[in-house]
TORKOL-4160 file (C-alpha; in steps of 0.2 Angstrom, whole numbers, padded with zeros to 4 digits, m for minus):
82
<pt num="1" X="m0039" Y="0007" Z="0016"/>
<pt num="2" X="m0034" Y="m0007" Z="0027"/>
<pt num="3" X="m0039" Y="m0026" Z="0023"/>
<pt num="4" X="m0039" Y="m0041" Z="0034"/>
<pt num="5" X="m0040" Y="m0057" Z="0025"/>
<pt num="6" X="m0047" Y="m0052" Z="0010"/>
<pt num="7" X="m0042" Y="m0055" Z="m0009"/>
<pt num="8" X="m0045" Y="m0039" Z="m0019"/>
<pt num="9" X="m0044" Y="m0035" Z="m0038"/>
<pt num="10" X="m0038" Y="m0012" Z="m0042"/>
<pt num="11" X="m0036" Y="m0010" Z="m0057"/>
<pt num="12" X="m0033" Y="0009" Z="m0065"/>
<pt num="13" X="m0034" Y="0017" Z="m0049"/>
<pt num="14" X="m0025" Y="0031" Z="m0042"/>
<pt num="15" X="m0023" Y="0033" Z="m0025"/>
<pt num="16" X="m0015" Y="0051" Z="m0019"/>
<pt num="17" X="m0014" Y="0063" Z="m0003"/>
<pt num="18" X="m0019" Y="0051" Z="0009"/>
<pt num="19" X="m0011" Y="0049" Z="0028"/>
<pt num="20" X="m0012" Y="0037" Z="0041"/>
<pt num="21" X="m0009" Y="0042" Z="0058"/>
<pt num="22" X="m0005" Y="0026" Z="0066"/>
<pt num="23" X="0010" Y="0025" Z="0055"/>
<pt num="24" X="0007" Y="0010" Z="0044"/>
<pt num="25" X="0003" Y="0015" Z="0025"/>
<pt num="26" X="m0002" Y="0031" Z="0023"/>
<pt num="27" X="m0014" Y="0021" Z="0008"/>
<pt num="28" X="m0014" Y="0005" Z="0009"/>
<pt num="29" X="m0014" Y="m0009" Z="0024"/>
<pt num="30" X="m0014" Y="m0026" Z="0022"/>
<pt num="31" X="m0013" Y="m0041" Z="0036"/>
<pt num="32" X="m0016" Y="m0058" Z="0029"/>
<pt num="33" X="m0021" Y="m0050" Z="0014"/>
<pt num="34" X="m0021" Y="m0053" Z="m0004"/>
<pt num="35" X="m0022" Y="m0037" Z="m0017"/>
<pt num="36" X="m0018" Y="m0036" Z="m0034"/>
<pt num="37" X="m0016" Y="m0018" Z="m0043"/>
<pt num="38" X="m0014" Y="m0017" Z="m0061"/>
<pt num="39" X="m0010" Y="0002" Z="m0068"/>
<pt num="40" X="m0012" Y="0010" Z="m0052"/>
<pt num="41" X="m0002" Y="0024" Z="m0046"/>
<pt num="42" X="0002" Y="0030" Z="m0030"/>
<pt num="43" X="0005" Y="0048" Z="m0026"/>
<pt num="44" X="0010" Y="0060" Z="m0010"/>
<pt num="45" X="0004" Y="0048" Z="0004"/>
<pt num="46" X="0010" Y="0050" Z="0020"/>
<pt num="47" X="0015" Y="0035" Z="0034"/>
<pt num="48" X="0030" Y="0032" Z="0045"/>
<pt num="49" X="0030" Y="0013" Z="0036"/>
<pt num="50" X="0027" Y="0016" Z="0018"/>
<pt num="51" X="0013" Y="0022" Z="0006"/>
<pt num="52" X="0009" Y="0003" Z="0004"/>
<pt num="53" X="0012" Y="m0007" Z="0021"/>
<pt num="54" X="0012" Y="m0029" Z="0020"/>
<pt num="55" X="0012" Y="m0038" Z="0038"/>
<pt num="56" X="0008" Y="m0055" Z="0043"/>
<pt num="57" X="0005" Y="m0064" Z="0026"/>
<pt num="58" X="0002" Y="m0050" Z="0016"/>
<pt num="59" X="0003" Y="m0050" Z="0000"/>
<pt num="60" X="0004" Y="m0038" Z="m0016"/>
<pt num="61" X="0004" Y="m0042" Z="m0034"/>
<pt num="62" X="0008" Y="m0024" Z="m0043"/>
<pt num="63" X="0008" Y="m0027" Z="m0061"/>
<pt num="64" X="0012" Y="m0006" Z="m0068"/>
<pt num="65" X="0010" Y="0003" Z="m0055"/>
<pt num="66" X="0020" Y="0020" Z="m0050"/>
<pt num="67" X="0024" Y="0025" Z="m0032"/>
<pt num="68" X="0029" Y="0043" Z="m0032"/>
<pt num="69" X="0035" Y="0055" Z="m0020"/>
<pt num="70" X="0029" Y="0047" Z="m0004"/>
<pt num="71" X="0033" Y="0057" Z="0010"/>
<pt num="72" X="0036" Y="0039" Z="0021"/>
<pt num="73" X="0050" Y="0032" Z="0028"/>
<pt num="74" X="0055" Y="0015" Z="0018"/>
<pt num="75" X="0047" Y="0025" Z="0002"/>
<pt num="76" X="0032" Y="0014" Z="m0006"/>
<pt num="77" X="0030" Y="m0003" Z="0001"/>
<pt num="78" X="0034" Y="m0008" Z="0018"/>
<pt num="79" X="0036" Y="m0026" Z="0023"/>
<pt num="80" X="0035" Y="m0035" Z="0038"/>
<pt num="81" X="0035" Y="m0053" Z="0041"/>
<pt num="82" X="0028" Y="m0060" Z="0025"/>
């Protein structure tokens, strides 16, 4: 899922087995984005920068999450420039 200047509510979602090829969150992209998760989990997603990647002014507020075994280099959540 990528998201470019949008603010979005997840709440009790699960988000698992998902890969990006490009290399930037294997679930989750945001640029200039807002998102808020409350009680989701991530599971076994796949990306060279993170399960969850923030760039240019993205933003994340998790409130209970879980990020498990993601197979991505800087584990969860990547950040860049924000």
């Amino acid at each position: 899922m990528q998201g470019y200047n949008v603010s979005q509510i997840f709440e009790n979602c699960v988000f698992f087995n998902n890969f990006c090829f490009n290399g930037r969150g294997g679930a989750m992209s945001l640029y200039h984005a807002t998102k808020t998760l409350v009680n989701c989990t991530f599971f076994n997603n796949t990306a060279v920068q993170g399960a969850l990647y923030l760039s240019n002014g993205g933003a994340i507020n998790a409130v209970n999450c879980i990020f498990w075994d993601s197979g991505a280099d800087g584990g969860g959540i990547w950040v860049k420039n924000t």
